[in-house]
C-alpha positions as CSV (number, residue, x, y, z in Angstrom):
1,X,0.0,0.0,0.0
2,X,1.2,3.5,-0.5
3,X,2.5,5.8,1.6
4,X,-0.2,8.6,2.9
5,X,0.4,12.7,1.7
6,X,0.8,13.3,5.1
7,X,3.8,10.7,5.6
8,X,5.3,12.2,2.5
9,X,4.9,15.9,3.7
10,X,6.5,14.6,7.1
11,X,9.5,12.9,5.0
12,X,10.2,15.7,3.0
13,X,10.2,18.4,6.1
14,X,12.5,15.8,8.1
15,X,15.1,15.9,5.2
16,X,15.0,19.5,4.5
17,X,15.5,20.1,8.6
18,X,18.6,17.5,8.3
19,X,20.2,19.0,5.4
20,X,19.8,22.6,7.3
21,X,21.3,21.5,10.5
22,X,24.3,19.8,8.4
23,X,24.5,22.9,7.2
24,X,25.0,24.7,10.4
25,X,27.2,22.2,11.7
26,X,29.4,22.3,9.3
27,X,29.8,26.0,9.9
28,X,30.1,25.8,13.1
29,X,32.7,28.7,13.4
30,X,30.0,30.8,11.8
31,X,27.3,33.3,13.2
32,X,24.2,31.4,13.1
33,X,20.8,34.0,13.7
34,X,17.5,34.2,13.2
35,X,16.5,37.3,11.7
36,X,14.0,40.3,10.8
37,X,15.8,42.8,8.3
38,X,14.0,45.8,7.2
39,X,15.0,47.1,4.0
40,X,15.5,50.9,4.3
41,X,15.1,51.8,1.0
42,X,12.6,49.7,-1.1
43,X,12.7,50.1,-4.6
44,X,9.6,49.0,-7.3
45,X,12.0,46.9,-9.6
46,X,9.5,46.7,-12.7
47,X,12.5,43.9,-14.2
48,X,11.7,41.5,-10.9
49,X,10.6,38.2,-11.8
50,X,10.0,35.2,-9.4
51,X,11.8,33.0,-12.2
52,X,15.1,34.8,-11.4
53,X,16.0,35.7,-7.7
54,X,18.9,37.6,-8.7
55,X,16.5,40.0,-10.2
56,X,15.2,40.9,-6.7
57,X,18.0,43.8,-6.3
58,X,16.3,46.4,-4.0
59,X,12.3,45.1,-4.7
60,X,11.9,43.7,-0.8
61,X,10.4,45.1,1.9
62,X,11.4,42.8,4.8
63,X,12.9,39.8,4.8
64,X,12.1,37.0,7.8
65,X,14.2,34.0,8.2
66,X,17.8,32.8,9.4
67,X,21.4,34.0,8.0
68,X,24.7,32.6,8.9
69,X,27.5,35.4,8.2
70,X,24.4,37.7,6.8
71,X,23.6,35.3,4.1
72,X,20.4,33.6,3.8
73,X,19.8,30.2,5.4
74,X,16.8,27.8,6.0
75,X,13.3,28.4,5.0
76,X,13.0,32.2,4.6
77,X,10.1,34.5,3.3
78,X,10.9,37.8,1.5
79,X,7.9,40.1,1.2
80,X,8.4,42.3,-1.5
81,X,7.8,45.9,-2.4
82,X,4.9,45.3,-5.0
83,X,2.9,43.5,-1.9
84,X,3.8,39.8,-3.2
85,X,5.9,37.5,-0.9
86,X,8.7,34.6,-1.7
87,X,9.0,31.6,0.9
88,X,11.8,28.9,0.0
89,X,14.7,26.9,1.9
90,X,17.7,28.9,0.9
91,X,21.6,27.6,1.0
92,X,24.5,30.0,1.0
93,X,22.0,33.3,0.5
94,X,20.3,31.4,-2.8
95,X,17.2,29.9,-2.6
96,X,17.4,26.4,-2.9
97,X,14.8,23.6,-3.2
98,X,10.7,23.9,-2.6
99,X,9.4,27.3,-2.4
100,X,6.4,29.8,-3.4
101,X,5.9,33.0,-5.3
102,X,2.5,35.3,-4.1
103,X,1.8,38.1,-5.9
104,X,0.0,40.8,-4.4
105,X,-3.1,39.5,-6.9
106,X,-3.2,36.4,-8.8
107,X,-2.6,32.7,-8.0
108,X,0.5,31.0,-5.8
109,X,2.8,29.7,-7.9
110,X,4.7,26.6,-6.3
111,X,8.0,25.2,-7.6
112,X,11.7,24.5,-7.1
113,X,14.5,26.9,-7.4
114,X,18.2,26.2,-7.4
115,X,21.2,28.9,-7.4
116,X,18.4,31.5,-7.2
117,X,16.1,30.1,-10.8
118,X,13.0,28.2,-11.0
């Protein structure tokens, strides 16, 4: 018999909460926080696109998560300045593995992003 959605969703959020804390302990030199940064200086980035993270530049409001050495680590959400949100597990301040894009208005749009790409 198969295994249940729920068993699944418990599976995957057990191995994404191992890889993270092999992560942290392989830095374990390294500053490890969790963190509510404020972005000063918003700016509407009309070339932002949830396909490309490294398009973000200046387009976020606030960003709510964990850094080690001020770089983005764990699952993270970045609300951004147009009133949509980004929540994925991110590695070495990319976002890396199962995440979501909200905008403002419109539908969620769920995925997988490595180095920062969908």
């Amino acid at each position: 018999m198969g295994e249940s959605v729920k068993s699944k969703e418990r599976k995957s959020i057990r191995a994404d909460l191992s890889d993270h804390m092999s992560q942290l302990s392989k830095q374990s030199n390294s500053q490890y926080k969790k963190a509510i940064i404020q972005n000063p200086n918003p700016v509407e980035n009309p070339n932002f696109t949830y396909e490309d993270l490294d398009t973000l530049e200046s387009h976020w409001v606030k960003f709510k998560g964990a850094t080690i050495d001020n770089k983005k680590v764990g699952k993270c959400t970045i609300f951004l300045k147009d009133g949509g949100r980004f929540y994925c597990n991110f590695t070495n301040d990319k976002a890396n593995g199962k995440g979501y894009y909200k905008p403002k208005v419109g539908k969620r749009v769920m995925g997988m992003w490595i180095d920062n790409k969908f």
